[in-house]
Legacy VTK file of the C-alpha trace (Angstrom):
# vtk DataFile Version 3.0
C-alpha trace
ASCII
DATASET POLYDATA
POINTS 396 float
7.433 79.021 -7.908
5.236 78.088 -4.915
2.513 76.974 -7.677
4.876 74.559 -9.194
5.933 72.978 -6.190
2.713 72.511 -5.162
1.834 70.947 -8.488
4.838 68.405 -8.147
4.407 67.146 -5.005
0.443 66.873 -6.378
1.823 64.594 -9.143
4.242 62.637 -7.234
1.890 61.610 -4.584
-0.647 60.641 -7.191
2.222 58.775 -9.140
2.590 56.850 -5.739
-0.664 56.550 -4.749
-1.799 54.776 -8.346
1.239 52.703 -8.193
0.019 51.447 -4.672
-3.413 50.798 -5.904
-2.873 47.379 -7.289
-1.465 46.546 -3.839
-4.870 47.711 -1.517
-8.051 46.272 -0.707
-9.327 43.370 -2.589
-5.982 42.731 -4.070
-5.063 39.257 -1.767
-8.629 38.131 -1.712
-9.579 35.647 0.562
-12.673 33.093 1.484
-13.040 31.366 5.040
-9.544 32.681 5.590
-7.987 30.872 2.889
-5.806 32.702 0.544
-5.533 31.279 -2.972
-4.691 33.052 -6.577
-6.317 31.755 -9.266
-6.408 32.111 -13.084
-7.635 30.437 -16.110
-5.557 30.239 -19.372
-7.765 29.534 -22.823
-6.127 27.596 -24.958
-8.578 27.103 -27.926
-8.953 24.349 -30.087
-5.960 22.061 -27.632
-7.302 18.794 -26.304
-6.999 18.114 -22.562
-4.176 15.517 -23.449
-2.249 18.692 -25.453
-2.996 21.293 -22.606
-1.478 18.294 -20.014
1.666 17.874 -21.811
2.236 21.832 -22.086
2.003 22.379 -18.346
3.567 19.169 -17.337
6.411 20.920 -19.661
6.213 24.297 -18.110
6.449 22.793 -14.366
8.986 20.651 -15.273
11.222 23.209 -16.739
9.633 25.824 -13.173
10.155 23.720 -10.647
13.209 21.412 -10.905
15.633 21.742 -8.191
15.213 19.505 -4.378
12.978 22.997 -3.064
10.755 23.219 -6.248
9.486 20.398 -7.553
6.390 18.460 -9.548
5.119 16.259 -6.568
2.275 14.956 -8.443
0.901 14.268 -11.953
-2.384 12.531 -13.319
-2.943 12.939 -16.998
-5.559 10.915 -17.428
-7.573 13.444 -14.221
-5.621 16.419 -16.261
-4.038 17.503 -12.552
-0.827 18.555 -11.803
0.385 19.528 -8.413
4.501 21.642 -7.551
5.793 22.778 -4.595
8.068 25.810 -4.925
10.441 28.227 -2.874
11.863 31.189 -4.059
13.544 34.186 -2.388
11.038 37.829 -1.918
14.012 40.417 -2.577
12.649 43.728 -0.895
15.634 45.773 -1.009
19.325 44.489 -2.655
22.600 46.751 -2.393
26.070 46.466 -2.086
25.742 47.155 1.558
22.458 44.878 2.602
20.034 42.680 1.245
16.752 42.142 2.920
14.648 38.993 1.277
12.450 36.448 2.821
12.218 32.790 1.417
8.653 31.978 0.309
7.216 28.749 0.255
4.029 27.959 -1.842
1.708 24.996 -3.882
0.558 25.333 -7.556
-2.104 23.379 -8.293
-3.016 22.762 -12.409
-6.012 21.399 -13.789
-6.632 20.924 -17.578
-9.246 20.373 -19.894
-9.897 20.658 -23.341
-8.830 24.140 -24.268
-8.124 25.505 -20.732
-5.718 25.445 -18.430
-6.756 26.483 -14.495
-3.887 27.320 -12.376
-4.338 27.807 -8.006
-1.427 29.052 -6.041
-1.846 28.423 -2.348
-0.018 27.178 0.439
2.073 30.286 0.774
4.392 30.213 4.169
7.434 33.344 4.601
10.935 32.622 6.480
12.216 36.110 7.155
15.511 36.327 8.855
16.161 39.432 11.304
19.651 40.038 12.594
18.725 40.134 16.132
17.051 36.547 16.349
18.960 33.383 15.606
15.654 31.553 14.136
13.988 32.880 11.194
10.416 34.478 11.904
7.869 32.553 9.655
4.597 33.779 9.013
1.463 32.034 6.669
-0.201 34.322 3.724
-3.324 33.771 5.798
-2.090 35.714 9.231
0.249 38.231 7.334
-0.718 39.693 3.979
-4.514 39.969 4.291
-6.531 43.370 4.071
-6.837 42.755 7.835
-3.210 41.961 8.472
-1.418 44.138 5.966
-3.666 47.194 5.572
-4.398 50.071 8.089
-6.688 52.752 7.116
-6.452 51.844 3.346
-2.818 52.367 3.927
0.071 49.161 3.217
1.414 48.401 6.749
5.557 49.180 6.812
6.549 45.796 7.556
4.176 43.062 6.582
3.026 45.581 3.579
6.549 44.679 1.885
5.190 41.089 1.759
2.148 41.920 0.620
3.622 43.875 -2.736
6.482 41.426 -3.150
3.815 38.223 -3.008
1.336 40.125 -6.071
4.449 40.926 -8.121
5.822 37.396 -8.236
2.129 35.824 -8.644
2.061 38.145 -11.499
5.385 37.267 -12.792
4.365 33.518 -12.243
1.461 34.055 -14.376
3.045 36.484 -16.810
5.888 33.023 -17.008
2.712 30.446 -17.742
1.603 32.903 -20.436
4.760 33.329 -21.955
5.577 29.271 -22.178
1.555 29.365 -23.236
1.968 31.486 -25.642
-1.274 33.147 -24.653
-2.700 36.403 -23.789
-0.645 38.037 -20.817
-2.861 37.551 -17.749
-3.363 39.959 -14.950
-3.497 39.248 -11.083
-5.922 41.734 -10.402
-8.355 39.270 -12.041
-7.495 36.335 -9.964
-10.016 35.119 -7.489
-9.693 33.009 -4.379
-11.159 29.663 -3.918
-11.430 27.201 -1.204
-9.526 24.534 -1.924
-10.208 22.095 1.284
-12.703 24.265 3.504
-11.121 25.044 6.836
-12.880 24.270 10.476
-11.155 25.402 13.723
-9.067 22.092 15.122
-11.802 21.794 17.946
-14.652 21.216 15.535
-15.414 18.112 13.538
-14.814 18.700 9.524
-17.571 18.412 7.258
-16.519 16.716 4.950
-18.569 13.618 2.962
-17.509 10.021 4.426
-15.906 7.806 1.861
-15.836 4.190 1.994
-13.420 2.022 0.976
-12.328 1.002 -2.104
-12.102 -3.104 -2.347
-8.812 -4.628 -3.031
-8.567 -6.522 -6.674
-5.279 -8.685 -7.102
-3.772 -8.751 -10.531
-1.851 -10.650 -12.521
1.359 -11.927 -11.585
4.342 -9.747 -12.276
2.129 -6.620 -12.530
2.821 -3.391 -10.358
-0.758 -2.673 -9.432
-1.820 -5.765 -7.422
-4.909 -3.109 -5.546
-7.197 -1.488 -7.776
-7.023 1.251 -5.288
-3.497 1.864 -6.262
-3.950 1.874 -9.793
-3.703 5.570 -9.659
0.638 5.724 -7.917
3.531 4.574 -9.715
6.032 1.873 -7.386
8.985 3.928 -7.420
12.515 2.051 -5.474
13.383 3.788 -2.366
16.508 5.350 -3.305
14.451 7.859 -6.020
12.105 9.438 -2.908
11.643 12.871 -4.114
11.845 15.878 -2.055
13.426 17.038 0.849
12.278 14.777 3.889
13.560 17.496 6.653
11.169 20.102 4.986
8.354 17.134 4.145
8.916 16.461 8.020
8.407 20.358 9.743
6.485 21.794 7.550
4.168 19.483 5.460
3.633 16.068 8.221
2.712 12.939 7.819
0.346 10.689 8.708
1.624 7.104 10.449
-0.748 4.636 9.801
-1.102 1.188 11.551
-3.231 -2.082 11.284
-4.915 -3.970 9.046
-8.350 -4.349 8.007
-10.372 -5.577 11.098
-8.097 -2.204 13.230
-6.060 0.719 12.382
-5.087 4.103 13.503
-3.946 6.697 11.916
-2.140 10.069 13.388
-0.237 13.234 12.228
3.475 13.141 12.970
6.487 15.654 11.906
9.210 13.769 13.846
11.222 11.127 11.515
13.739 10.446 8.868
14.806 8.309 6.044
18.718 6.587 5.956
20.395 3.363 5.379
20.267 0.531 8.589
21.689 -3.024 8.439
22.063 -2.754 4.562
18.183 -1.719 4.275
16.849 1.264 3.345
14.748 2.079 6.364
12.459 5.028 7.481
12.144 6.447 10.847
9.153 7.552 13.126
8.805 8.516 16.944
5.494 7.488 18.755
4.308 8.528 22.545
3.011 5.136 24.007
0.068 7.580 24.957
-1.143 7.796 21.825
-3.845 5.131 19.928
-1.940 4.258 17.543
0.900 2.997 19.674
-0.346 -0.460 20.624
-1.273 -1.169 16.753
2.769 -0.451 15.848
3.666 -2.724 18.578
1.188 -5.353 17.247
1.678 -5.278 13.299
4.856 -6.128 11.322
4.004 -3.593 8.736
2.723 0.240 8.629
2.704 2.884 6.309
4.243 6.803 6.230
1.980 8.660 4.028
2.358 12.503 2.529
-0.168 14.586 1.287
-0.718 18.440 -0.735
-1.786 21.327 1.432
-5.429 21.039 0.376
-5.296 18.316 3.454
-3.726 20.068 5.984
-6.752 20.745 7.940
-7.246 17.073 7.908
-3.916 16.475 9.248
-4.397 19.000 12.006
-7.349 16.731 13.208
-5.583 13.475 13.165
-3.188 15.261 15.021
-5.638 16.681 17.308
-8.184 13.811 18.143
-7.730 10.445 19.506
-9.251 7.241 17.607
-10.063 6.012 20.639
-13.478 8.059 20.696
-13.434 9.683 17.230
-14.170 8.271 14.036
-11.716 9.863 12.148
-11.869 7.936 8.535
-16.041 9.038 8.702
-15.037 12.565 10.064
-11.863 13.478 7.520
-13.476 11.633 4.588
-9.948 9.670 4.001
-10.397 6.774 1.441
-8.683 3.729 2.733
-6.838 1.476 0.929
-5.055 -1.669 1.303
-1.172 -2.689 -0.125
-0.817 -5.685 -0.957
1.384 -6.709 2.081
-2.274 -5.884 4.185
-0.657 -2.744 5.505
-3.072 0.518 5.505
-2.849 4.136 3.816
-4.968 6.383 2.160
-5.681 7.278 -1.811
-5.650 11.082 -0.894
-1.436 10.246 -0.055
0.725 11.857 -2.773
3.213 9.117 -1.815
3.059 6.241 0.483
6.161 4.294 2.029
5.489 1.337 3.346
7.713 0.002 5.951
8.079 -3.511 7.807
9.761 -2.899 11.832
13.472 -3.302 11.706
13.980 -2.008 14.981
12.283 -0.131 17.544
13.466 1.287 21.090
12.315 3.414 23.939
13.616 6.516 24.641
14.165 7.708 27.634
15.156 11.579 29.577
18.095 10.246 30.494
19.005 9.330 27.021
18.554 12.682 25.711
22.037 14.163 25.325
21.253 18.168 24.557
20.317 19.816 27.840
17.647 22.149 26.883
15.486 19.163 25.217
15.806 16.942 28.078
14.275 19.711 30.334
11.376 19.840 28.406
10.526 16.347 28.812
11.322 16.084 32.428
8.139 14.374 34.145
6.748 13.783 30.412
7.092 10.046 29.206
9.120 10.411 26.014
8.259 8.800 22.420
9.286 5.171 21.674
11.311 5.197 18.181
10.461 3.049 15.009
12.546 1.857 12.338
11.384 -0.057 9.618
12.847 -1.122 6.241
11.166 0.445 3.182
9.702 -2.624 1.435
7.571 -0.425 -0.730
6.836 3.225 -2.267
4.027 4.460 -4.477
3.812 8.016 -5.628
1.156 9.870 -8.025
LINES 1 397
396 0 1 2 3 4 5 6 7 8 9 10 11 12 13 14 15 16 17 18 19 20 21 22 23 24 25 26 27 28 29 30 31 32 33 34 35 36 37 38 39 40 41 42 43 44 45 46 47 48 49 50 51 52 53 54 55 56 57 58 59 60 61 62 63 64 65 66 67 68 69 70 71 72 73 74 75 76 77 78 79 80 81 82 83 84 85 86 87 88 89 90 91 92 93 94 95 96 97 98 99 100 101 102 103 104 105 106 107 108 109 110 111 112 113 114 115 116 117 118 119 120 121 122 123 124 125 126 127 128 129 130 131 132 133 134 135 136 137 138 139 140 141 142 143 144 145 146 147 148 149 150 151 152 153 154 155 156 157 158 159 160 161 162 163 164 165 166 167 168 169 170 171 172 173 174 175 176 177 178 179 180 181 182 183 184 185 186 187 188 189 190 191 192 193 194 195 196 197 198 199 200 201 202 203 204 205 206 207 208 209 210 211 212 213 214 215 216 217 218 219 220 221 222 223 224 225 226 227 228 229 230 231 232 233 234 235 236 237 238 239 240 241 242 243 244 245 246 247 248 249 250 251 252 253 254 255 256 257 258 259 260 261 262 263 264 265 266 267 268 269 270 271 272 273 274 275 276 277 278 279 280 281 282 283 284 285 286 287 288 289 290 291 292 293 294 295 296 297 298 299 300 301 302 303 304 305 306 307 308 309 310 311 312 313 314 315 316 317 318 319 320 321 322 323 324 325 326 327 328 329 330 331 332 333 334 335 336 337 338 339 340 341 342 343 344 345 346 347 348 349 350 351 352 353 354 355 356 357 358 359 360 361 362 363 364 365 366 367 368 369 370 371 372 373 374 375 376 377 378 379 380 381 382 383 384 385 386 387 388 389 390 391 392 393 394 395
């Protein structure tokens, strides 16, 4: 009897033990710290304009609610670009559920028979009873071999993330293959790739300088009036897509002001879109410390641009560095371009608004109605807001 104990507990541990396998090292690879799952879909004898239209049809259908959606689409490049959010469902009874919402970016390239899928970007919100915020953590800093393993072992807590984030990149896949109709991949054969490289804040990015691309006006009563724009689509400001709150916190902006002969650009997650004086307008906050301050107060126009999560580390340094003694077009390798109201952005944007001041006031402590925030700025000279009609938006 002893024997046959000892030969199930043998089988159940080895049971467990394989099933964890697919969960250890290696399994969330990673390069330069960046996290990204990756897998090619062959799709023989399909041009690149066939492959296009059957994952522009597959993210359509994937990711069509205001939390998942396509944010960008080139089909002459063959890129596509979503943002999604789904729920990680650990444990689900009639008594408790314990989940965590994930945020994350697909990124879709085609070409002629082949379809290349990257999913990156991925962020957790995990609720705990005891906290009235959500605890959010970054794939990077949570489900790593460093992070989530401990002597070959799947930590208890972040180790739940871990499993749950392989299972749904392999249902993701398994989905793609499905709507494919092509062989059923497998995540244990993705690989990680560096999308945008990423340098500490403190150091300068390498990256290669671009120069900018020349503006060419167009016919009358044509759209694209900047050959640098020929690659967005003028949308009117009541179809924005997205949710601006989540745009805001979690993926910035950049606020760019000037013209050609000066501008400034810097990182910003404070701001807002609504309806003023009959306009649709746009709202920003600036600190009168910062560069770009005296450019708003000079210039009618400026622009509120939005870009993927391949940029983020070039948003960190605009957010980080002054132009006052950085270059930061030569040191992010932005490509600036001009709107045809003279107003600066940059072709890397996903979607530009372009705004004209409607209205713009100080701020002040006093001013501040909610105690705990005016505290924090006591002694602190607060940000200056900026409203300014939307006169134009281009998105790719």
């Amino acid at each position: 009897m002893k024997q046959i104990l000892i030969l199930f507990l043998l089988i159940s541990f080895s049971g467990v033990a394989q099933d964890d396998a697919k969960y250890l090292t290696g399994s969330v690879p990673e390069v330069d710290g960046k996290v990204v799952f990756e897998k090619v879909f062959s799709l023989p004898q399909q041009s690149k304009e066939r492959v296009f239209d059957l994952a522009a049809d597959w993210a359509g259908e994937r990711f069509n609610n205001e939390n998942s959606r396509v944010v960008f689409s080139d089909a002459e490049k063959g890129d596509l670009a979503a943002v999604g959010e789904d729920y990680l469902v650990f444990t689900s009874s009639a008594l408790s559920l314990d989940r965590s919402l994930m945020s994350y970016r697909v990124l879709m390239h085609c070409e002629d028979g082949q379809l290349r899928i990257k999913v990156n970007g991925i962020r957790y919100e995990y609720n705990v009873s005891y906290q009235r915020e959500p605890e959010k953590y970054v794939a990077e800093e949570w489900i790593t071999d460093e992070a989530a393993l401990s002597k070959g072992k799947l930590n208890r807590i972040n180790g739940k993330f871990r499993k749950g984030t392989i299972d749904f990149i392999n249902d993701l896949f398994d989905n793609v293959a499905t709507s494919l109709a092509v062989a059923k991949p497998d995540v244990s054969t993705a690989r990680v790739v560096t999308v945008v490289p990423v340098e500490p804040v403190a150091s300068v990015p390498v990256i290669r300088e671009k120069k900018e691309t020349a503006p060419v006006v167009a016919a009358a009563g044509s759209q694209t009036v900047n050959a640098a724009l020929e690659g967005y689509k003028q949308i009117r400001a009541e179809n924005i897509p997205g949710n601006i709150i989540k745009m805001l916190s979690q993926d910035w902006m950049l606020i760019t002001a000037g013209n050609n002969s000066e501008f400034n650009m810097m990182t910003a997650s404070w701001g807002g879109l609504g309806y003023l004086f009959g306009k649709p307008a746009a709202f920003c906050f600036i600190n009168p410390t910062r560069y770009t301050y005296p450019l708003m107060e000079k210039y009618e126009t400026y622009t509120l641009s939005f870009y993927t999560e391949a940029y983020r580390d070039v948003l960190l340094y605009c957010g980080n560095n002054s132009g006052k003694d950085k270059d930061k077009i030569k040191e992010t390798g932005l490509t600036p371009i001009t709107t045809p109201s003279g107003s600066k952005a940059f072709n890397e944007a996903w979607m530009i608004i372009e705004c004209r001041k409607l209205v713009s006031q100080p701020l002040s402590q006093e001013s501040i109605s909610n105690e705990e925030v005016r505290k924090e700025w006591i002694g602190k000279q607060v940000n200056k807001m900026f409203v300014g009609e939307i006169i134009n938006v281009w998105i790719k």
